[in-house]
C-alpha positions in Angstrom: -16.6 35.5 -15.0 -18.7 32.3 -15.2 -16.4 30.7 -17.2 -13.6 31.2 -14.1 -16.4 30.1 -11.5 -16.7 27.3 -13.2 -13.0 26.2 -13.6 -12.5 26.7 -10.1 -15.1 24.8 -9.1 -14.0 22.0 -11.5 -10.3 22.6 -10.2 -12.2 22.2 -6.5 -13.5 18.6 -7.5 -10.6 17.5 -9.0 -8.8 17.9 -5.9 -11.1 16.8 -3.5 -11.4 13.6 -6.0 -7.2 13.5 -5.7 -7.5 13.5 -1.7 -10.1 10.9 -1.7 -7.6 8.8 -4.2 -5.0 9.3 -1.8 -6.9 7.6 1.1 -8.1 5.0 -0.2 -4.6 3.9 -1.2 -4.1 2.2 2.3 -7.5 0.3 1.9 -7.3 -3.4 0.0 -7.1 -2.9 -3.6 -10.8 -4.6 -4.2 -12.1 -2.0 -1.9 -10.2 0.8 -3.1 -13.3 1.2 -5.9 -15.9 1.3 -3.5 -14.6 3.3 -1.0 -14.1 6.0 -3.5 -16.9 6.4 -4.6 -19.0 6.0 -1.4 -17.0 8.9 -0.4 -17.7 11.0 -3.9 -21.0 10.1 -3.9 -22.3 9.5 -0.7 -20.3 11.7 1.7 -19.6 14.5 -0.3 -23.1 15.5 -1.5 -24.4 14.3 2.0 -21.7 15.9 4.5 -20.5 18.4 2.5 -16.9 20.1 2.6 -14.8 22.7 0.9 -10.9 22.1 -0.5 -9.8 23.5 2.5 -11.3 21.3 5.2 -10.7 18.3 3.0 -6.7 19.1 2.9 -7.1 19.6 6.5 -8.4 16.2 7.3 -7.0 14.2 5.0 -3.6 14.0 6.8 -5.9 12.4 10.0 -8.3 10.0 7.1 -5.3 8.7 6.3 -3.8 7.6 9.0 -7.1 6.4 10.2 -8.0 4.2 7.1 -4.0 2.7 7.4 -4.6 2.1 11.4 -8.1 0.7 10.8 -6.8 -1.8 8.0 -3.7 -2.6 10.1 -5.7 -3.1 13.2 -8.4 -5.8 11.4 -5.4 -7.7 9.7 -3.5 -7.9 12.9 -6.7 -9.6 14.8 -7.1 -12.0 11.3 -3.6 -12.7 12.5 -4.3 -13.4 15.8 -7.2 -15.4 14.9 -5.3 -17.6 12.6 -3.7 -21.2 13.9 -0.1 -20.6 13.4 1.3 -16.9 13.1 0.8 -16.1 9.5 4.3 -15.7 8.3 5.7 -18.1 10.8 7.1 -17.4 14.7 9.5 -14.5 13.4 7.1 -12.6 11.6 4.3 -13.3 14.1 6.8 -12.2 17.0 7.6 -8.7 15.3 4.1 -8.6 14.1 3.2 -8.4 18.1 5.5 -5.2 18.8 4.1 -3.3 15.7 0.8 -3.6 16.3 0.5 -2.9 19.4 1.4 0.8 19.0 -0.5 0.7 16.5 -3.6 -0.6 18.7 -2.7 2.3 20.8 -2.5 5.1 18.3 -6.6 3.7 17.3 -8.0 4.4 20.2 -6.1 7.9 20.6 -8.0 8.8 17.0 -11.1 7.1 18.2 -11.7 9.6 21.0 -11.7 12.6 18.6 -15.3 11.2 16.9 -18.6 10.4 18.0 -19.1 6.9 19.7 -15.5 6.0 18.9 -15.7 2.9 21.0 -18.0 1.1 19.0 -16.1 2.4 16.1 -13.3 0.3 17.2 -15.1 -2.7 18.1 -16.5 -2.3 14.8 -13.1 -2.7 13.2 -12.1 -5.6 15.2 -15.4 -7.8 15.2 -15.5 -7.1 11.4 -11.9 -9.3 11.5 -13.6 -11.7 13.7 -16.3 -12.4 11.0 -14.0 -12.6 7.7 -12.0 -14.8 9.3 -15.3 -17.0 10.4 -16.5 -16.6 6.7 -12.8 -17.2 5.1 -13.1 -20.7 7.0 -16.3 -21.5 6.3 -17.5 -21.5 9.9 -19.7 -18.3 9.9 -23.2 -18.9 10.8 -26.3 -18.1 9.1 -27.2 -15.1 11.4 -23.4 -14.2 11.6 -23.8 -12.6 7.8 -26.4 -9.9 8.4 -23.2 -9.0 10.9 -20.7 -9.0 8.2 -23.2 -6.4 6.0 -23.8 -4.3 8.9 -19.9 -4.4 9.9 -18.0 -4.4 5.7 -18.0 -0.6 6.1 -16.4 0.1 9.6 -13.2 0.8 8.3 -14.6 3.3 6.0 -16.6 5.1 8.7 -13.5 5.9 10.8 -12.3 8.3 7.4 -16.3 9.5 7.1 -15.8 10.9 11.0 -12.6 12.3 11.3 -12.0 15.5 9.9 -15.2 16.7 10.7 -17.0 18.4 13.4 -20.1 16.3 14.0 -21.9 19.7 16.1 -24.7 19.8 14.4 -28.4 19.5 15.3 -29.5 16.3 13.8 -26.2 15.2 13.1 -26.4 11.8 15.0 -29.7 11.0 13.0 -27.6 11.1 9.8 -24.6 9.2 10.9 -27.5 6.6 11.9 -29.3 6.8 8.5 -25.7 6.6 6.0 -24.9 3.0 7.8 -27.7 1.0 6.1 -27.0 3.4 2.7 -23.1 2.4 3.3 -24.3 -1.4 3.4 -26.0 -1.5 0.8 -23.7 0.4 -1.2 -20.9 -2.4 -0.5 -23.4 -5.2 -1.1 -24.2 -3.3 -4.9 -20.6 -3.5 -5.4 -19.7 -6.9 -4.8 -22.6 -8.1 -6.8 -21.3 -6.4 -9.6 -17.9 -7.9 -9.0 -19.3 -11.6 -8.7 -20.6 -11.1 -12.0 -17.7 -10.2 -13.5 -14.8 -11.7 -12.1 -12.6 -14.1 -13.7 -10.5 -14.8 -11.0 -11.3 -16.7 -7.9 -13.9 -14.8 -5.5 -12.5 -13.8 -2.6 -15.1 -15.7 0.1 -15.5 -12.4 1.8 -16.8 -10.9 -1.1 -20.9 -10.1 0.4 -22.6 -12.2 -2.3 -20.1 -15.1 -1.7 -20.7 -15.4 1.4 -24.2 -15.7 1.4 -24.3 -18.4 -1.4 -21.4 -20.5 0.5 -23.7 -20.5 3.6 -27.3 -21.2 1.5 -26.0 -22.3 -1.8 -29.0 -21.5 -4.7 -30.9 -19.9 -2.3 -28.5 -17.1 -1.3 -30.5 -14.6 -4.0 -33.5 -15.2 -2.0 -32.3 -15.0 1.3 -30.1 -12.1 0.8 -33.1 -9.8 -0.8 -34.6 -10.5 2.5 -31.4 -8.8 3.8 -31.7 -5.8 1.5 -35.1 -5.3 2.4 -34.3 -4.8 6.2 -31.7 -2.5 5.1 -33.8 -0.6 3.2 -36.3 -0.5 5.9 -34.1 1.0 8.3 -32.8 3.6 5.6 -36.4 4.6 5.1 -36.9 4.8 9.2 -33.8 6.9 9.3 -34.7 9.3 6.3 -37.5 10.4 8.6 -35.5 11.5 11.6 -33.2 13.9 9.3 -34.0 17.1 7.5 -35.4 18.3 4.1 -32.5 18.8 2.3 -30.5 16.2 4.0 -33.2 13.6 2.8 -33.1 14.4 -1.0 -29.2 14.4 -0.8 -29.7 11.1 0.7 -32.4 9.8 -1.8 -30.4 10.9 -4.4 -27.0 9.0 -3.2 -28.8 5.7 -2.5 -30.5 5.6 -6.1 -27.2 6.1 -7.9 -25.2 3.7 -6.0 -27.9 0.7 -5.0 -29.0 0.4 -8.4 -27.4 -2.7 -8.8 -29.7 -4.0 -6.6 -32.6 -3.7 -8.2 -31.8 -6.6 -10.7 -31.7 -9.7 -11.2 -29.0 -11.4 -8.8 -25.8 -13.1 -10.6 -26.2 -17.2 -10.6 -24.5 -18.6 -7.6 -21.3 -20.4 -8.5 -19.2 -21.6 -5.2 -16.9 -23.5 -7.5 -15.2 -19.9 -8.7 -14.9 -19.2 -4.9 -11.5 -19.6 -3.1 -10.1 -22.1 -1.4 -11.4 -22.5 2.0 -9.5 -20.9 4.6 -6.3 -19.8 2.5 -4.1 -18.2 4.3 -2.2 -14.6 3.4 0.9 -13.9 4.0 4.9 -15.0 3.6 7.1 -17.6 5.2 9.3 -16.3 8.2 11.8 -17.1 5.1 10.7 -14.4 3.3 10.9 -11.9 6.3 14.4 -12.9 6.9 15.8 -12.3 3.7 13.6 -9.1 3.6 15.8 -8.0 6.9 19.1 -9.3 5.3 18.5 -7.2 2.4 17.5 -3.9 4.7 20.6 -4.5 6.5 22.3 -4.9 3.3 21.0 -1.9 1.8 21.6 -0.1 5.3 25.3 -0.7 5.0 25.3 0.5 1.9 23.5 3.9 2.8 25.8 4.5 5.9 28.9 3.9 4.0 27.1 7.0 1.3 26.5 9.1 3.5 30.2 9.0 5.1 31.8 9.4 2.1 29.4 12.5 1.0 30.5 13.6 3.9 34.1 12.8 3.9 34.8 13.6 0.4 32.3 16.3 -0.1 30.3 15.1 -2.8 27.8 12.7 -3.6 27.6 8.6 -3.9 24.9 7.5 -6.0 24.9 8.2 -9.8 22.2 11.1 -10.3 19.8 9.6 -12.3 19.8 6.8 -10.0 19.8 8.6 -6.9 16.1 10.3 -7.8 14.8 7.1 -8.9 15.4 5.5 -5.5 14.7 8.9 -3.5 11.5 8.6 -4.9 10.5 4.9 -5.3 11.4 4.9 -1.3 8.9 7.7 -1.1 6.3 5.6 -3.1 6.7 2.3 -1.3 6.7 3.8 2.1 4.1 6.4 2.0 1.9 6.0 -0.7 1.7 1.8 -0.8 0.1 0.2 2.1 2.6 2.2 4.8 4.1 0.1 7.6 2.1 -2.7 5.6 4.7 -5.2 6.2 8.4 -5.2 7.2 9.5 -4.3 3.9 7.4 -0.9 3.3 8.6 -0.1 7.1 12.0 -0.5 6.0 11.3 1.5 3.2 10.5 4.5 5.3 13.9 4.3 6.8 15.1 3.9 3.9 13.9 7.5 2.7 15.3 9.0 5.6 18.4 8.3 5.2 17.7 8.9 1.3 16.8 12.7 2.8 20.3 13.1 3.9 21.7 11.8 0.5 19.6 14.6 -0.8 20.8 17.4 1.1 24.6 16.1 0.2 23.3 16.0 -3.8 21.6 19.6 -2.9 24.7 21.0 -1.4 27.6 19.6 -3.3 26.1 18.5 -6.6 26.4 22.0 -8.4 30.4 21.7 -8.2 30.3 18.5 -10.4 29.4 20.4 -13.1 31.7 23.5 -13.2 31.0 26.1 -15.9 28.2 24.9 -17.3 24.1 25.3 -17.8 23.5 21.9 -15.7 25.7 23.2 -12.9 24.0 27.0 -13.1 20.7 25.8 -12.2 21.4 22.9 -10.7 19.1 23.8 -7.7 16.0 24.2 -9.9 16.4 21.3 -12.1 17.1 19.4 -8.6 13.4 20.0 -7.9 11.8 19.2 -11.7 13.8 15.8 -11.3 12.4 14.8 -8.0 8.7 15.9 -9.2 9.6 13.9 -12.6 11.1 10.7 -10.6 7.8 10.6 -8.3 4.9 10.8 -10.8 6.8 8.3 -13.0 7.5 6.1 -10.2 4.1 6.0 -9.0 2.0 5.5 -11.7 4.9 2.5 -13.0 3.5 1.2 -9.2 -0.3 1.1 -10.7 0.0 0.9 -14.3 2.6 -2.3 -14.1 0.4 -3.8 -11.4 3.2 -3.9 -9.0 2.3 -3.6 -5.7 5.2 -5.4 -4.3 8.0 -2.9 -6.2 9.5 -5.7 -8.0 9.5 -4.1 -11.8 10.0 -0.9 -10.5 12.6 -2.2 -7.9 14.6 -4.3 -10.4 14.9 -1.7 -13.1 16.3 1.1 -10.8 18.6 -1.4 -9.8 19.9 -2.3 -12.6 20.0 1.5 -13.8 22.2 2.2 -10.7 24.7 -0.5 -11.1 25.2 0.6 -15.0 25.5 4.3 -13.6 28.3 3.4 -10.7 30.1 1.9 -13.6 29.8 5.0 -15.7 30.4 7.4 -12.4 33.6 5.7 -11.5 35.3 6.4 -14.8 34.0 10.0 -15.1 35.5 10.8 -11.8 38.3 8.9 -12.1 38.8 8.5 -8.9 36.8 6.6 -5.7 35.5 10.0 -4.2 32.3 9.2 -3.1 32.3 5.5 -3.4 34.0 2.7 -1.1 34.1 -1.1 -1.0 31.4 -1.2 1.6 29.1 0.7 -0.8 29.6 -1.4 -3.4 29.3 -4.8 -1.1 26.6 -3.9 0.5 24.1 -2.6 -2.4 25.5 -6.2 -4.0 24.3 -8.3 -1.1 21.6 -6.4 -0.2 20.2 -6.7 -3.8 20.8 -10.4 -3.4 18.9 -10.9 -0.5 16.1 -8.7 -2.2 16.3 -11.6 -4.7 16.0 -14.3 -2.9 13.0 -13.2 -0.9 11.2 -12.8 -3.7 12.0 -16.2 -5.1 11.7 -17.1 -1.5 7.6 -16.1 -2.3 7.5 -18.4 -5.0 8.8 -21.3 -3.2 7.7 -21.6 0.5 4.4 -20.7 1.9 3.2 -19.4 5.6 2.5 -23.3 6.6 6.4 -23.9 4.7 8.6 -21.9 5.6 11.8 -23.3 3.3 11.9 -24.6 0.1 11.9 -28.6 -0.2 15.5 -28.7 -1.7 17.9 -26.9 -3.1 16.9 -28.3 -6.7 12.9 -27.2 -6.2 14.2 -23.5 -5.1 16.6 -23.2 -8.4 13.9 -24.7 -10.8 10.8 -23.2 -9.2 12.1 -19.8 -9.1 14.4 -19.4 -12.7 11.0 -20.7 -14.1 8.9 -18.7 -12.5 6.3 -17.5 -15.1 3.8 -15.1 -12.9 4.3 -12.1 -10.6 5.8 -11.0 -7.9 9.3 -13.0 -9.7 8.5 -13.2 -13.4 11.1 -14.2 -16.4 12.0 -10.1 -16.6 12.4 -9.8 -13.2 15.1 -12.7 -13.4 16.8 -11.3 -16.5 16.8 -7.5 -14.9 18.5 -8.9 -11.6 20.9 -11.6 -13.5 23.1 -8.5 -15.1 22.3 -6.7 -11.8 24.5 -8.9 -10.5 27.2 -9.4 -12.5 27.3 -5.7 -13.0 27.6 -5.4 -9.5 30.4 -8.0 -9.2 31.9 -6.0 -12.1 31.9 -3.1 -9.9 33.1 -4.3 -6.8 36.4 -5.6 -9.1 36.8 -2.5 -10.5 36.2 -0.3 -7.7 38.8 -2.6 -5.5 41.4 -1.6 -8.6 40.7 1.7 -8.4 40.8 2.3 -4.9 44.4 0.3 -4.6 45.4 2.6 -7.7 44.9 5.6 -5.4 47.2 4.3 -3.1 44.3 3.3 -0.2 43.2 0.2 1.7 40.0 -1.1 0.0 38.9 -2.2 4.0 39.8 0.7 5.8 38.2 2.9 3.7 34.2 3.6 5.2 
């Protein structure tokens, strides 16, 4: 009996830890670390919720960390002096957001003083950006600690009934903990990074505004954190105090020693500037509208010919990398994750044409007998390989992951025009538009290489060609060339053969959707 108690319970945290995970997906991959364990070992012990609740809320947390994040980068944005990502990006940038802006505030009124949340979120922009451009003032970085975890405190209220006597003192006494928690962190990230600091890393920006004397100063910061913690813990209960105590000692450890040397030469460059050309967006649209052609032109003929258009194997892959990209990667991030949840919708409807008429491609046999079921293993397959090639290939853009499925479907039309023997299910436009579409896909990624947000086209023709075949690093590395180069000349190979085939069967290539 104890031995099932205890499974569950371990079950219980495993998923709650899985929920939390999922959250903090949306959130900037150097915060994604804190913000999970501030919520494992901060909230949790402190607030308190069973599995239930947390699948309840974690729907709402969600889209209030994604909103939140979205919200601060499109004030950065706004605060920067041209549109990052040029007029075209900045433009459609403006339309986005500002439903987004909207659908904020509507989860702001569910919590406690959700007004100030929201400011929160937006003068925290105001700040980085100060900080990123080396204009923040002295007294403007006790702001930024106070401010680092406002996104994070959005999640913290939602999902939860804040009812309780005493419930305000605790809310009140967690925002110095939370602080200090993020300024633990980041020291222990100065100290070990070997990339460039980001300058709104806590310590960083402390030792860009007082140089060798940021350790100093900023223990004089951590003691009036600490003060107020200490104020707060006697306004809340018994039992809420030793949770509390307990929290604070495991994650402010850190800073308790000695603080890492200041080095502002591993800092980066002053104000650099995030983001893509309007180049980059432009070829990211081509390649949607590509892609989009392509998907209409499936769906017809599934329709049409009763059966399916992309290869199996193939078709799972994309169903689920769409799934990934969209939903799971930084949603409505940026015009191509949007795209990407278009993209799985119409994917859907490929999928209930696979569902429905895939079992009669496989008469008299096991695979067509339990077609249905093995429909289901492959999806659940497709996904958990697709996601963790996301994180385990550090590819947060899709390119690897991308690439390869591309490559796997234009080697699979090959092979499922000369099973079938015929065209059924397949048409010029298909085969034209996944070619171009995977062009464009190309180029905008080379396009990332070789223009910047203050550039928004490559100097010459010759710099683009050399720049971006000899690309060494990520997003466009020498694999991702070589994966796209017989992408493309299988695809070509395809279009050719398809054209024959189509002519063979006594049809217009053109007139056939």
């Amino acid at each position: 009996m104890s031995m099932m108690r205890n499974l569950r319970t371990a079950a219980s945290q495993r998923a709650k830890r899985l929920l939390a995970s999922a959250v903090t997906q949306v959130a900037p991959p150097i915060r994604r670390g804190i913000e999970i364990a501030i919520s494992e070992g901060l909230h949790d012990p402190v607030l308190g919720s069973s599995l239930k609740q947390r699948l309840k809320a974690t729907p709402v947390r969600l889209t209030a960390r994604y909103l939140a994040f979205t919200v601060k980068r499109a004030r950065l944005a706004e605060l920067a002096p041209e549109p990052v990502g040029g007029n075209l990006s900045g433009y459609l940038a403006g339309l986005r957001d500002a439903g987004i802006e909207k659908a904020l505030a509507g989860l702001c009124a569910r919590i406690p003083d959700g007004a100030r949340a929201r400011r929160d979120v937006t003068e925290l922009a105001e700040v980085e950006f100060e900080v990123r451009h080396g204009v923040a003032k002295p007294e403007r970085l006790r702001r930024l600690l106070e401010l680092t975890p406002s996104e994070l405190r959005l999640v913290r209220d939602l999902g939860r009934p804040w009812d309780r006597d005493g419930d305000e003192e605790l809310r009140e006494t967690m925002r110095p903990a939370e602080t200090l928690a993020y300024l633990a962190w980041d020291l222990k990230q100065y100290a070990g990074a070997t990339r460039p600091i980001k300058r709104t890393n806590l310590y960083a920006a402390f030792v860009d505004a007082y140089g060798d004397a940021a350790p100093e100063r900023l223990r004089e910061e951590v003691a009036h954190f600490e003060a107020q913690f200490e104020a707060g813990l006697r306004s809340v209960g018994a039992a809420d105090r030793e949770r509390l105590e307990r929290a604070f000692t495991l994650h402010c450890a850190p800073l308790r020693d000695a603080f890492p040397e200041p080095a502002a030469d591993r800092h980066e460059e002053e104000g650099a500037v995030e983001g893509v050309s309007s180049a980059v967006v432009l070829f990211g649209m081509l390649c949607a509208v590509g892609w989009l052609v392509a998907y209409v032109a499936i769906v017809y003929r599934g329709f049409a010919d009763q059966t399916y258009g992309v290869p199996l194997v193939a078709f799972f892959a994309n169903l689920t990398w769409e799934f990934a990209y969209g939903f799971l990667l930084d949603p409505l991030g940026d015009y191509f994750h949007t795209a990407s949840i278009f993209g799985f919708l119409v994917d859907a409807v490929i999928a209930w044409q696979v569902w429905k008429y895939g079992a009669a491609q496989f008469p008299n046999s096991a695979l067509g007998r339990y077609f249905r079921p093995l429909f289901g293993v492959c999806v659940a397959a497709a996904l958990s390989v697709n996601y963790h090639a996301f994180i385990d290939l550090a590819d947060p853009d899709g390119e690897y992951t991308g690439f390869g499925i591309n490559l796997m479907m234009s080697i699979l039309y090959l092979k499922m025009l000369e099973d079938r023997g015929s065209p059924a299910g397949q048409s010029m436009y298909i085969a034209i538009g996944k070619w171009l579409g995977t062009l464009c896909a190309w180029i905008a990624t080379a396009l990332t290489v070789t223009t910047s947000p203050k550039q928004t086209w490559p100097t010459s023709w010759s710099d683009f060609t050399r720049t971006s075949l000899g690309s060494r690093s990520y997003p466009l590395t020498p694999l991702i060339n070589v994966m796209y180069g017989w992408t493309f000349l299988l695809d070509v190979a395809y279009c050719v053969l398809l054209h024959r085939s189509i002519k063979a069967a006594g049809m217009s290539p053109w007139r056939r959707l």
